[in-house]
C-alpha positions, 0 to 999 in steps of 0.5 A: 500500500505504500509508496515506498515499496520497491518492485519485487525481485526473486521469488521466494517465502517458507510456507508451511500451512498457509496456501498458495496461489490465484490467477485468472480462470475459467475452465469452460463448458463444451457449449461455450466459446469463451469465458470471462476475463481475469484480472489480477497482479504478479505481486513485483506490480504489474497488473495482468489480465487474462482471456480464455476461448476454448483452448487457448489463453491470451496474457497481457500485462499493462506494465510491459506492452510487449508482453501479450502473449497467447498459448495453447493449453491442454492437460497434463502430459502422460508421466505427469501427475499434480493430482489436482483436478485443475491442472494445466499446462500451456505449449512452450512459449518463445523461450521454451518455457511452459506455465502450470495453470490452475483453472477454475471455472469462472473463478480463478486461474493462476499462472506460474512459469516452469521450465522445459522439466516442469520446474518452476522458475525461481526468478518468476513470480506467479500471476494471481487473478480473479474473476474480472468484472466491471467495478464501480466505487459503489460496488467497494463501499461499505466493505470489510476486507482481510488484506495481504500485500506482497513485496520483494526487497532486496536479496531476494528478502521478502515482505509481507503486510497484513492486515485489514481494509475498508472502503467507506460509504462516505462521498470520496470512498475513503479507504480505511486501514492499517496493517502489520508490515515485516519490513518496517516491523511496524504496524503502519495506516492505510487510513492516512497516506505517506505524510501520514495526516488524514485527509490530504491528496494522497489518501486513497479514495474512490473519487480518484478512480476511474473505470478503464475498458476491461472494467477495472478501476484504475488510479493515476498516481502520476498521470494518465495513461503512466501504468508504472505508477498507477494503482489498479483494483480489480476483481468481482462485484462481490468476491476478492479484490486485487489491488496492484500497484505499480512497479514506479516511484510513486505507486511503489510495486507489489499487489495486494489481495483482499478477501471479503471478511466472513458475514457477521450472521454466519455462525461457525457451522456454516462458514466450515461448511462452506470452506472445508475441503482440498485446496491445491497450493503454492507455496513461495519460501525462504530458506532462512538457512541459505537464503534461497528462494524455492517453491514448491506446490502443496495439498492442503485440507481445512476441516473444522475442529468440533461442531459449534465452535471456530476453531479449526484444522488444516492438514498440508501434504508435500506428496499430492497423492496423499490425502492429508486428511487420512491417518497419518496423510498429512506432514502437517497438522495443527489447530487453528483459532481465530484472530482475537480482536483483543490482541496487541497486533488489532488493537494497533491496527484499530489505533492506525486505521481509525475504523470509528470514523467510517459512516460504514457499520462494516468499516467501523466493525472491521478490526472483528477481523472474521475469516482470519485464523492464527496457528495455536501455539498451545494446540497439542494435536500438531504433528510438526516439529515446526512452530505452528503459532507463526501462521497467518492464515485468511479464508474466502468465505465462499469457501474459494481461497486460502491464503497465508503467511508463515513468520520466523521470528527466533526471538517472539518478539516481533511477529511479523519479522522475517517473513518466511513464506508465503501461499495462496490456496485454491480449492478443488472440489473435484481432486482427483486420486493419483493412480499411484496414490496407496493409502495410508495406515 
């Protein structure tokens, strides 16, 4: 969110339970020609849109005008096998490079660029989009967002902020917020811009916006048409929304993805009806020994914990053929609860982003955070070794998303610092069972 951000530079974050990845999607019914468009970022700030007809996928990224790019995909070739009923991969682009897509009708697609042996190319970041359709600043106001906002720094070092955001119903569309930032290792305001007074010329309000062709809404931060500082919003009406900022000076590079905060008269049977389920990830890490950045793709499962109650499970499995969730399935599990608004870290989100001041009942009620979930470090049902009471993990709470942060703080006195890891999951309702899958005793 902030202006002094730099564009991002090597991929890279420990995930250990947290999830893994968006982009566009759309798989398509044998009846339809085409589907929707995605719009989304690669997180370094360039914001991508995608378009699916039949079995072709066209890319183009507003930052670089020479990157448009149109491929063939199919499925995944005969000794290859993700598990995940989403899968698929595009023919080889000018560089003889392939990217893995996770596709999911009329929802998302993610993309990630691998090369010739399906490796992924650890000096390209995945693309994350969503389904794309025309936004107004009145489909914004009055929503409560859980938001993380993913940068890289130096040396491959990465950088995360979480915290929550929300859009006012007042004339100028106010953007209310504050967030936990692993680089300042400080909460900072969202609600107030760089000078850090409320109210002045660059806060981020509505007004600022305007809707461009594909039906994003786009902010000019150092003139029209200068896509290397603008600030672009862009998703559904009712689900996620991307806002990706510009690799510039001013916009300061890095994307941030917002989920809209779980209805405050959903009980906890239903929102885990709605959420559990496999999710298929991505996961971008840090090796906090050597440094290096890897990823890895990863089978989660969430489920709740007892009936009636929030607290929950997730199950992580490094082998996509197994089921996290059977007996002894999973390489992780651990208890997750949901992020108590009276914990130091909201009361200081709550102090920076001024909430109270929203006309909107849903910003001024934000800081309840609802849909994000802390790792127990008291849980004793953790089969890990690892401590698990440095995961951040929010849900889509249509049940879509997963998405999380993985800290490794060695001293516990800074949550956020350093930031280890990061993924986004994506559900998959239909997984299908590896044929060279054995079950687990």
């Amino acid at each position: 969110m902030k202006g002094s951000k730099n564009g991002f530079g090597l991929l890279a974050f420990l995930l250990a339970l947290t999830a893994a990845f968006f982009i566009v999607a759309g798989c398509n019914d044998s009846n339809e020609e085409s589907v929707p468009g995605y719009g989304g970022s690669i997180p370094k700030g360039d914001y991508v849109t995608a378009e699916i007809n039949e079995s072709q996928i066209t890319i183009k990224n507003y930052q670089e005008s020479t990157m448009d790019t149109t491929l063939g995909f199919g499925g995944v070739p005969a000794g290859e096998d993700f598990g995940s009923s989403i899968i698929h991969l595009t023919d080889f682009d000018v560089d003889g490079n392939y990217y893995l897509m996770a596709l999911v009708e009329d929802r998302v697609l993610a993309l990630h660029k691998m090369d010739s042996e399906l490796n992924p190319l650890s000096a390209e970041l995945p693309v994350y989009m969503f389904e794309k359709t025309s936004l107004t600043a009145a489909d914004l106001k009055g929503r409560a967002f859980n938001f993380m906002e993913l940068f890289a720094g130096s040396e491959g070092r990465l950088f995360v902020e979480v915290g929550i955001i929300g859009f006012d119903t007042d004339p100028a569309g106010r953007l209310y917020g504050a967030a936990d930032d692993s680089e300042e290792d400080a909460v900072y305001s969202i609600t107030n811009g760089e000078d850090d007074i409320f109210n002045t010329d660059d806060d981020l309000t509505l007004d600022k916006a305007e809707t461009i062709d594909d039906g994003s809404l786009v902010i000019w931060e150092n003139g029209t048409g200068n896509w290397q500082d603008a600030t672009t919003l862009t998703g559904s009406t009712t689900g996620p929304v991307v806002l990706d900022h510009g690799p510039g000076e001013v916009a300061g590079g890095g994307a941030g993805f917002a989920f809209p905060q779980v209805p405050a008269d959903m009980s906890a049977d239903e929102f885990w009806e709605t959420v559990t389920g496999d999710y298929f990830l991505i996961a971008h890490y840090t090796e906090t020994d050597n440094g290096i950045a890897e990823s890895d793709y990863l089978r989660c499962y969430a489920e709740q914990k007892n009936p009636g109650e929030w607290d929950g499970m997730l199950y992580l499995s490094f082998d996509l053929a197994i089921d996290p969730s059977e007996k002894g399935g999973a390489d992780i599990s651990m208890t997750i609860i949901p992020l108590d608004e009276d914990t130091a870290a909201i009361k200081d989100i709550e102090e920076k982003a001024a909430f109270s001041n929203a006309e909107s009942e849903a910003v001024q009620n934000a800081t309840q955070g609802r849909g994000l979930f802390l790792g127990d470090e008291d849980a004793s049902d953790s089969t890990s070794s690892r401590d698990v009471s440095d995961f951040t993990i929010a849900f889509d709470p249509d049940g879509n998303y997963i998405m999380g942060v993985k800290s490794a703080d060695p001293d516990g006195t800074d949550y956020f610092s350093p930031v280890t890891g990061f993924g986004l999951g994506i559900r998959d309702r239909n997984w299908q069972k590896s044929e060279s899958s054995q079950s687990v005793e």
